[in-house]
Every structure is written in C-alpha cells, then in structure tokens.
Steps between C-alpha positions, in 0.01 A plus 500: 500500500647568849569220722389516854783653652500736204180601610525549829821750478241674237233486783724645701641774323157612454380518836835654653408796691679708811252299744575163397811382710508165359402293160564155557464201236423161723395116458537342229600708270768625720624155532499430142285216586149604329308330221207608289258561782725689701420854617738815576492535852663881615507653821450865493588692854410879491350745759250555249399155459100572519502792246783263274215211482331683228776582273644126560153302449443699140864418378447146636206479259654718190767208559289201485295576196806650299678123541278299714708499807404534863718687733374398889612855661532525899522852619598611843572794704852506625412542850346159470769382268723580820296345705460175354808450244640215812126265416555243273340648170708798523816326588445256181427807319829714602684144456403379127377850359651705206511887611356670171444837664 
C-alpha cells in the first residue's frame, strides 16, 4: 500500500495536464507531521481550473475507495493564484508545500 505522499505524487501524475501550472502537496502531510486522520491537502493552479474540477473530484473518489484515503484538493485559477499568493493561506502554502507537478 502507498503511503500518503506516495499517493499524492500518484494523484498527481494523473491529473498533470498542459493547463495545470502547479500541483502542490501541503499540511500535514507535507510536513511529515500527519497521523491516521490526516487528509492530502494539494493545491492545483490551472487556467482551466472550472473544467479540471470534474476530472479532479472523480480521481479524488477512485482514490478514496481504492485505499480509503481522502485527498482535500483546492483548485485555483492562476490569475487569482497571482493575486492572492502574498495572504496568509497561500504564503503557508508556497512556504511548507512539496511541488509534485
């Protein structure tokens, strides 16, 4: 079985498309700091973010019932990536995250 950060390279290798300017693995998991009840929390930026939702939502549920983990993913245009990558969420994000894609 995959671990967590296992999965979440697998996530992203899966999802990795021409729109998608950045995969990023954050939180806990990124830290190395999760437990049991942790989820996979990745930011996605693309252009395409709205159209991406679909494709991203079905692998995030082919994911939990293949090995019962939840990956928590937070897609974003880049324009408001751009726009908001100085707030504190973002800035955490860029800070602590793992680039995967």
């Amino acid at each position: 079985m995959l671990n967590r950060l296992e999965l979440a390279n697998d996530f992203a290798k899966k999802i990795k498309s021409d729109d998608i300017k950045l995969i990023m693995l954050y939180g806990s998991v990124a830290r190395g700091e999760d437990n049991s009840e942790s989820d996979i929390d990745i930011l996605i930026v693309s252009d395409n973010a709205d159209d991406l939702r679909y494709k991203v939502n079905d692998l995030v549920v082919d994911v939990s019932l293949d090995c019962g983990e939840i990956i928590s993913p937070h897609l974003m245009t880049e324009k408001h990536f751009n726009k908001t990558k100085d707030l504190r969420f973002l800035s955490n994000v860029l800070k602590e995250g793992v680039i995967l894609g």
